[in-house]
N, C-alpha and C positions, 0 to 999 in steps of 0.2 A: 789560655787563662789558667794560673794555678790555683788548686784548692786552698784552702783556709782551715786548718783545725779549729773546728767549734768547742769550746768552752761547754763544761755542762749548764753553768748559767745562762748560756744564750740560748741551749735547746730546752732548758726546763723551766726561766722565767716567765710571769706573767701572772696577773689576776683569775684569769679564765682557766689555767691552766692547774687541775687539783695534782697531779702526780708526774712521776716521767719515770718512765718505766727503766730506762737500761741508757747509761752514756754511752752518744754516738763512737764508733771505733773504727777507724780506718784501715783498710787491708794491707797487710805490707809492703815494704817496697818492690822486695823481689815477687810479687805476684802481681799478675796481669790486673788492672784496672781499669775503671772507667769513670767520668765525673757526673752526678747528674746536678742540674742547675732545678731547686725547687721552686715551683712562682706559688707565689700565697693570692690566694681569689676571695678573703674575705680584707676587712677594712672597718674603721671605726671602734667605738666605744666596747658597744655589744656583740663582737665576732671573735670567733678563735677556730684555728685550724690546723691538723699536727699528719704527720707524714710517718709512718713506721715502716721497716725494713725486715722481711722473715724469709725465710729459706724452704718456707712451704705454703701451700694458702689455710692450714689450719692454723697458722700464728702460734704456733708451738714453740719457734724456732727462730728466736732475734736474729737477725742477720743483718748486723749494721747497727741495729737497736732503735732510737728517736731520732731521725733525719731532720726532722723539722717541726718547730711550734709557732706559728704567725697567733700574733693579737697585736693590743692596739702597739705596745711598746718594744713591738721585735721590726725588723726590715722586710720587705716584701720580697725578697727571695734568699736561696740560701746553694752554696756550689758544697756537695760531699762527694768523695771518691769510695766506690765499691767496685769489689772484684768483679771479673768481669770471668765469661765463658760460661756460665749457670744461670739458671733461671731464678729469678729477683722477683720478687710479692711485696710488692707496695701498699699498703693498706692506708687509706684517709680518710679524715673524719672533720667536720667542721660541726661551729654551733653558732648558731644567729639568732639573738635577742630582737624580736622589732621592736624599735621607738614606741616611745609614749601613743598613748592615745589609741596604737594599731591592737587588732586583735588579741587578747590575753594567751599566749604561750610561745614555745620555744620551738624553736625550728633546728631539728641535727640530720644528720646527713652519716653515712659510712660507705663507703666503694673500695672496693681491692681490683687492680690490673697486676700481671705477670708479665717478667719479657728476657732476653736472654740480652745481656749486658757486652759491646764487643770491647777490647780492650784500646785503648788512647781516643775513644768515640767523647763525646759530649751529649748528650740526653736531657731535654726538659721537659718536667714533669707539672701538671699541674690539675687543679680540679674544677670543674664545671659546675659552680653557688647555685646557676642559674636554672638549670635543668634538671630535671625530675631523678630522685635517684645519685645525684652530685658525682658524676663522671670524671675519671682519673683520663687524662690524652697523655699519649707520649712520643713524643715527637725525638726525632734526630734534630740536634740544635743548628747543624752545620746547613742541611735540606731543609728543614722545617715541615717536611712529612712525614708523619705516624711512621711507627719501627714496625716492619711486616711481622717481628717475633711478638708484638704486643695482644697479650689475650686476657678477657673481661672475666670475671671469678664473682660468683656467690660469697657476699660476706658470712660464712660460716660462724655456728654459736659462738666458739671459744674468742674468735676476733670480735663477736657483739660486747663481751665482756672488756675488751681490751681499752687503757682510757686515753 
């Protein structure tokens, strides 16, 4: 499957969506890469959910920048190519309005996974709406088994700030 350069309109439209930090950038050709395939786990009116790329788990350090923004008028997934052989910090974040009538407030969510990226591999990433805490899995797309290099990270202050 080949990747698709993303537009920064397609990574930074949307209603829900107040900012976007840094346009996605792709690693060059003569450097090792990998694709990862993002799945978006929110849906509807009232959800939005965005995917960032850093080079360390302080989020100091864009690496790749905005991978991904799902709401109601983007695609439920999205294929970007990042270098590959270094460790990758994914950071995600959703926000869910309930429907009329439900409880008064808003529901967000923030989780950060690491993982060391192999080159011509396919990786899919995605986050868990449903479970406490909104859990990033990362699977090898070819197996469909979690990557043994996949490790769970404290969303540290400076990524609480991040939008």
């Amino acid at each position: 499957m080949r990747s698709m350069p993303l537009s920064l309109f397609a990574l930074c439209s949307g209603a829900l969506v107040s900012a976007c930090a840094a346009k996605y950038s792709e690693p060059e050709e003569t450097q090792p890469s990998a694709e990862l395939h993002i799945v978006s786990s929110t849906s509807g009116i009232a959800a939005s959910s965005w995917f960032d790329g850093y080079a360390s788990e302080a989020c100091e350090e864009k690496d790749g920048g905005r991978l991904a923004t799902f709401n109601l008028v983007t695609k439920a997934d999205r294929i970007v190519r990042i270098a590959a052989g270094s460790r990758f910090y994914v950071l995600a974040g959703a926000h869910i309005t309930p429907p009329v009538g439900a409880e008064v407030r808003k529901e967000s969510c923030r989780s950060m996974m690491s993982f060391v990226p192999e080159a011509g591999r396919t990786y899919e990433i995605k986050q868990d709406l449903e479970t406490r805490n909104c859990p990033i899995t990362i699977k090898d797309a070819a197996t469909g088994t979690e990557v043994s290099t996949a490790e769970k990270h404290r969303v540290r202050d400076l990524c609480k700030e991040k939008v």
